[in-house]
DRENZAPA-508341 format. One line per field, with one value per atom (N, C-alpha, C): atom name; residue in one letter; x, y, z. Coordinates in nm, 3 decimals, decimal comma. Example, Ala and Ser with C-alpha at 12.3 -4.5 7.8 and 13.67 -1.06 7.14 Angstrom:
2
atomo = [N / CA / C / N / CA / C] .
residuo = [A / A / A / S / S / S] .
x = [1,319 / 1,230 / 1,320 / 1,285 / 1,367 / 1,290] .
y = [-0,569 / -0,450 / -0,330 / -0,225 / -0,106 / 0,003] .
z = [0,780 / 0,780 / 0,780 / 0,708 / 0,714 / 0,787] .
// end
This chain:
87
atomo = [N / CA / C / N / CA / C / N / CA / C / N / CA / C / N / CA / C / N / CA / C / N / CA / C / N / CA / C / N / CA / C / N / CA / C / N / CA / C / N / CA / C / N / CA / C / N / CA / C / N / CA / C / N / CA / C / N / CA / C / N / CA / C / N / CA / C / N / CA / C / N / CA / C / N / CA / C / N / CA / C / N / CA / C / N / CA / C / N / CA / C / N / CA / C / N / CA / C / N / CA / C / N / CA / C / N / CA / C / N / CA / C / N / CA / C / N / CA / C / N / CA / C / N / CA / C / N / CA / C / N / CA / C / N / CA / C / N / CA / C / N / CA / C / N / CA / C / N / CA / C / N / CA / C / N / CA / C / N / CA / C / N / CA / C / N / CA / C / N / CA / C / N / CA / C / N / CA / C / N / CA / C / N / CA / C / N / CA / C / N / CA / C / N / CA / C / N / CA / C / N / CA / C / N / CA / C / N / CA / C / N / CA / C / N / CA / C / N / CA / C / N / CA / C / N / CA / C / N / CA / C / N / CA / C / N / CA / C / N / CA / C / N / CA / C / N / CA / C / N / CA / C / N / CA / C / N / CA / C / N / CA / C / N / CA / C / N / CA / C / N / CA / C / N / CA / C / N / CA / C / N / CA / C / N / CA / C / N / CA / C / N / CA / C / N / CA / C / N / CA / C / N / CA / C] .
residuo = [X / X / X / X / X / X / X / X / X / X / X / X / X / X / X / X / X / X / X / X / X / X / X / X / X / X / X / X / X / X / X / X / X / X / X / X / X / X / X / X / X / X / X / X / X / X / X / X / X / X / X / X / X / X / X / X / X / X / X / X / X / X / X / X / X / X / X / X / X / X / X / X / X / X / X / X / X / X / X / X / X / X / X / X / X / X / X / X / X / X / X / X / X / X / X / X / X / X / X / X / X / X / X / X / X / X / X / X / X / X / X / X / X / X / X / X / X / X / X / X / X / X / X / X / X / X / X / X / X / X / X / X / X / X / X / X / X / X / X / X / X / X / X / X / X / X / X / X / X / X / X / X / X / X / X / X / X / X / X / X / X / X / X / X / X / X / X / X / X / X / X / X / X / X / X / X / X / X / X / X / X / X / X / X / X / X / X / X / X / X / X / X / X / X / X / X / X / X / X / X / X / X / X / X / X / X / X / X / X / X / X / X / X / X / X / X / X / X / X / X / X / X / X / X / X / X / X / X / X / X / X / X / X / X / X / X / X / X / X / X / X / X / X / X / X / X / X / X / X / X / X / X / X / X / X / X / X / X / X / X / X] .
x = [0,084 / 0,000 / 0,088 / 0,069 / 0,118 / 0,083 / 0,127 / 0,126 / 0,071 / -0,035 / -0,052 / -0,006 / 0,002 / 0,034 / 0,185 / 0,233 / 0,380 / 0,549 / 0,553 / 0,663 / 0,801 / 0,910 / 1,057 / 1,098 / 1,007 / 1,030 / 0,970 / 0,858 / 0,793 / 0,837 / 0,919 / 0,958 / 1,116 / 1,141 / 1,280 / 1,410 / 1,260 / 1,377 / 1,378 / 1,478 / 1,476 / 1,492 / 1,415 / 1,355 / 1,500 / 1,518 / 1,658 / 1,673 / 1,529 / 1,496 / 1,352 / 1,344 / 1,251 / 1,134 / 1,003 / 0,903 / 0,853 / 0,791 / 0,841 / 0,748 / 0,631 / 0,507 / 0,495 / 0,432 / 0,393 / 0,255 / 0,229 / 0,097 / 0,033 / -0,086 / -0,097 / -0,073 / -0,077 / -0,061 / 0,086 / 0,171 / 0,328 / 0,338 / 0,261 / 0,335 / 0,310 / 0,187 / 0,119 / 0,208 / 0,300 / 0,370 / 0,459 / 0,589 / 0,674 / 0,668 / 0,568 / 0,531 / 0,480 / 0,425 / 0,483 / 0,539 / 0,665 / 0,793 / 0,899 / 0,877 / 0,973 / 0,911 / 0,773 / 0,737 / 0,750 / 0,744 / 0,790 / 0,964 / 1,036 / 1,185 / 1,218 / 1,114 / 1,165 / 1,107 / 1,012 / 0,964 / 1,054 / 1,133 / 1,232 / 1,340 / 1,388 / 1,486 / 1,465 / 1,351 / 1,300 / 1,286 / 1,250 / 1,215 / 1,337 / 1,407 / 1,572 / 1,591 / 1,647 / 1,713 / 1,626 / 1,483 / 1,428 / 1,478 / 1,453 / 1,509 / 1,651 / 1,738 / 1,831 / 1,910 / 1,811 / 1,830 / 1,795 / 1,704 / 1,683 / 1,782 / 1,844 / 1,890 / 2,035 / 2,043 / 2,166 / 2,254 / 2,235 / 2,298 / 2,403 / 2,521 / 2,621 / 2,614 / 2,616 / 2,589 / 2,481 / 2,376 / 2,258 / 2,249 / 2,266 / 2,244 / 2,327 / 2,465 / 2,528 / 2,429 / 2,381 / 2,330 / 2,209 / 2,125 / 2,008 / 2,052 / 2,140 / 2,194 / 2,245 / 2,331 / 2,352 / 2,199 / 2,134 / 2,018 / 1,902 / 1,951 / 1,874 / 1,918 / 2,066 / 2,134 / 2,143 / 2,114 / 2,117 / 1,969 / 1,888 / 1,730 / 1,758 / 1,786 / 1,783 / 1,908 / 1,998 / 2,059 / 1,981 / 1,910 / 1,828 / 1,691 / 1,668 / 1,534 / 1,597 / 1,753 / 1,812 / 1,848 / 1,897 / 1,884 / 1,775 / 1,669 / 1,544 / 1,512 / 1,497 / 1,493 / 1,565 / 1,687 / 1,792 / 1,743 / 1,686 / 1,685 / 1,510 / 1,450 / 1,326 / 1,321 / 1,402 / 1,475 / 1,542 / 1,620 / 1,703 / 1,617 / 1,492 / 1,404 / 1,385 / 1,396 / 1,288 / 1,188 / 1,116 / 1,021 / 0,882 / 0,801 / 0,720 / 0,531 / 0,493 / 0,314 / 0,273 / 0,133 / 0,026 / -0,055 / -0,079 / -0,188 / -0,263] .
y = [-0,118 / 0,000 / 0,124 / 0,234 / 0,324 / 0,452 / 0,510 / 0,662 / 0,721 / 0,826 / 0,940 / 1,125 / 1,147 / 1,267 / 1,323 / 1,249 / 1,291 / 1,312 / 1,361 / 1,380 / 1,402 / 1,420 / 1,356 / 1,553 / 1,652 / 1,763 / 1,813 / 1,728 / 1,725 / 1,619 / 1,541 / 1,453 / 1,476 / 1,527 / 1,480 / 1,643 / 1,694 / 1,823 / 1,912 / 2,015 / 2,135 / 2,255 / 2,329 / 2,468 / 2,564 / 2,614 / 2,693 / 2,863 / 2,881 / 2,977 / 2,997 / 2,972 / 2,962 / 3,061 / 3,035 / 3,141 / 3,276 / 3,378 / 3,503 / 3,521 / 3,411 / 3,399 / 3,235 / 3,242 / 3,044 / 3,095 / 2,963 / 2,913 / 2,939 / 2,903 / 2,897 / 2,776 / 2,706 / 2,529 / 2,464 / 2,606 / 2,570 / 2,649 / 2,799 / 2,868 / 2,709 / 2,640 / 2,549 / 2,457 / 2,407 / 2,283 / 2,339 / 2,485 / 2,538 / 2,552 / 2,590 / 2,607 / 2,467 / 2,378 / 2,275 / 2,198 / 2,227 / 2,161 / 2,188 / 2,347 / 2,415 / 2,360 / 2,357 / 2,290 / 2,177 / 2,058 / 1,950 / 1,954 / 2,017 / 2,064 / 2,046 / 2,180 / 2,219 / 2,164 / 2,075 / 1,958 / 1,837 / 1,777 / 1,683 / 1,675 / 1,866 / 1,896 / 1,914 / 1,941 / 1,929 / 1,834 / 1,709 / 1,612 / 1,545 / 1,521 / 1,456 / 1,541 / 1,634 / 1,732 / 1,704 / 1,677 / 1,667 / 1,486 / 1,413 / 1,249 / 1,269 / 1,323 / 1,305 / 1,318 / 1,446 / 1,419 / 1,348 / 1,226 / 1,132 / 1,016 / 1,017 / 0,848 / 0,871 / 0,748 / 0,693 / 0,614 / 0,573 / 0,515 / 0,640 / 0,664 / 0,787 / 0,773 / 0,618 / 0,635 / 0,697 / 0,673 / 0,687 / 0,840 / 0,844 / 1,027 / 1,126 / 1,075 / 1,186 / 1,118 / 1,023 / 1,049 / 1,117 / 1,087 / 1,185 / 1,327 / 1,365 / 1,519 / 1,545 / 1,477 / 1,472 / 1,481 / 1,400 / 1,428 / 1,574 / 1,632 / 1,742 / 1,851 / 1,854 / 1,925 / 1,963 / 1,854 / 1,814 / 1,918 / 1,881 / 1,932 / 2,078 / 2,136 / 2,252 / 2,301 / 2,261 / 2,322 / 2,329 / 2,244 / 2,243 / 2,336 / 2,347 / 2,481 / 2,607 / 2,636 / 2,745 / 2,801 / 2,663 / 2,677 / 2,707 / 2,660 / 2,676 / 2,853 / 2,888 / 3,000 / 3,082 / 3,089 / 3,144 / 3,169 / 3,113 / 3,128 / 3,169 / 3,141 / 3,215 / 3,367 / 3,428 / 3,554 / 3,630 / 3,552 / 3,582 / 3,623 / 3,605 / 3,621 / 3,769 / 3,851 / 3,927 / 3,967 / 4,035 / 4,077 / 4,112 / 4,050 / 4,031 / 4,091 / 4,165 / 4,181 / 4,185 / 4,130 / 4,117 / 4,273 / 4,298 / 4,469 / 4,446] .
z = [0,000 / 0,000 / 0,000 / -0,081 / -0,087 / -0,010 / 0,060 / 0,063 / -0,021 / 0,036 / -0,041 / 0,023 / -0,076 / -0,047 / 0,028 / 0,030 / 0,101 / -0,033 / -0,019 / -0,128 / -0,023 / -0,126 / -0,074 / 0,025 / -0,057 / -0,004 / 0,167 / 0,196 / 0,306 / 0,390 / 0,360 / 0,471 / 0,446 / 0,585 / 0,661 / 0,598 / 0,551 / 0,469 / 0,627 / 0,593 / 0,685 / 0,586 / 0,703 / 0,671 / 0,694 / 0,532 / 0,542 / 0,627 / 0,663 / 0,776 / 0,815 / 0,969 / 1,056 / 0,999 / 0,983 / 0,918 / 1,030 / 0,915 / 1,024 / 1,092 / 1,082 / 1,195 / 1,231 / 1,356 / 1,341 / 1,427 / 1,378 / 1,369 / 1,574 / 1,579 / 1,735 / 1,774 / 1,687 / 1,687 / 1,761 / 1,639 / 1,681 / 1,801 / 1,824 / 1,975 / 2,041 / 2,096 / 2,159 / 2,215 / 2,112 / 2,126 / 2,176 / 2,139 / 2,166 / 2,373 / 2,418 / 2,518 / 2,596 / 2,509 / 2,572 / 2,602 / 2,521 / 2,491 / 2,585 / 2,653 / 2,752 / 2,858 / 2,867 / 3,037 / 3,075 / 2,947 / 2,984 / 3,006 / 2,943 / 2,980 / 3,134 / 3,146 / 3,296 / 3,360 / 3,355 / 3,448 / 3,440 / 3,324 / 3,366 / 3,435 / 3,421 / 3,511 / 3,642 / 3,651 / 3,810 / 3,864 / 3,812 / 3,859 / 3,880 / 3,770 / 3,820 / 3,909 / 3,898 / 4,073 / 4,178 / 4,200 / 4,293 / 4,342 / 4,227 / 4,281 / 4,329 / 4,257 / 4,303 / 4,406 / 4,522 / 4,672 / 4,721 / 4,701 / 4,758 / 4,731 / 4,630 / 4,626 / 4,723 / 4,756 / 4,867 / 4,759 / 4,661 / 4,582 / 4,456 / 4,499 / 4,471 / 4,295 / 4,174 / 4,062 / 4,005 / 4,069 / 3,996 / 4,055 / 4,141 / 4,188 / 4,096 / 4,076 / 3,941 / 3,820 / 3,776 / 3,667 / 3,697 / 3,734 / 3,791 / 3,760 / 3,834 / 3,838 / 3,693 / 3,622 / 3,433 / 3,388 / 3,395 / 3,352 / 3,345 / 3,478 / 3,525 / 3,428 / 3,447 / 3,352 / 3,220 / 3,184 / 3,060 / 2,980 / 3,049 / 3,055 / 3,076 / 3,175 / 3,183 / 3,078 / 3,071 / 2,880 / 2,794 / 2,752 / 2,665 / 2,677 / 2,800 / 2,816 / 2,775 / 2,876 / 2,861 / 2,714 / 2,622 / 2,469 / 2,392 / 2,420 / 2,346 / 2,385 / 2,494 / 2,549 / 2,465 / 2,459 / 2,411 / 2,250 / 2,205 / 2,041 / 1,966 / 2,089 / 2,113 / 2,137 / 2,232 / 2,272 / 2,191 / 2,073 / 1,985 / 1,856 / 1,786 / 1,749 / 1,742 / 1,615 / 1,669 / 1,726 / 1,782 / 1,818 / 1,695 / 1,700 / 1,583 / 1,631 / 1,607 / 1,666 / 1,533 / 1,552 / 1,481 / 1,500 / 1,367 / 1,389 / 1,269] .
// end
């Protein structure tokens, strides 16, 4: 069975610059993409005062880290953005 509708340009390409509006669909996901972020980093840092076991607590803590780079990045290039209003 074949596919319809998908061509070689819609799958797996990238966009050679970010568009100068998005959708409410994309703010949607964007915003919930940072809260699940900063909820993984919270959650590792929060386990990771609990464990007694010294491996799994640095990874826990790598993990937290890891998460909050990645919020701090996303942030970062969101910020970097012009400033754009609708009139």
């Amino acid at each position: 069975m074949q596919q319809q509708g998908t061509s070689p340009q819609t799958q797996g390409s990238i966009m050679p610059q970010p568009p100068t509006m998005i959708s409410t669909k994309d703010h949607l996901y964007i915003t919930d993409m940072l809260s699940w972020t900063l909820l993984a980093s919270k959650k590792a840092h929060f386990y990771a005062g609990f464990c007694q076991n010294a491996e799994l607590k640095t990874t826990l803590e790598q993990a937290g880290q890891m998460h909050q780079r990645h919020y701090e990045q996303l942030l970062q290039h969101l910020n970097n953005q012009p400033n754009q209003t609708n009139q």
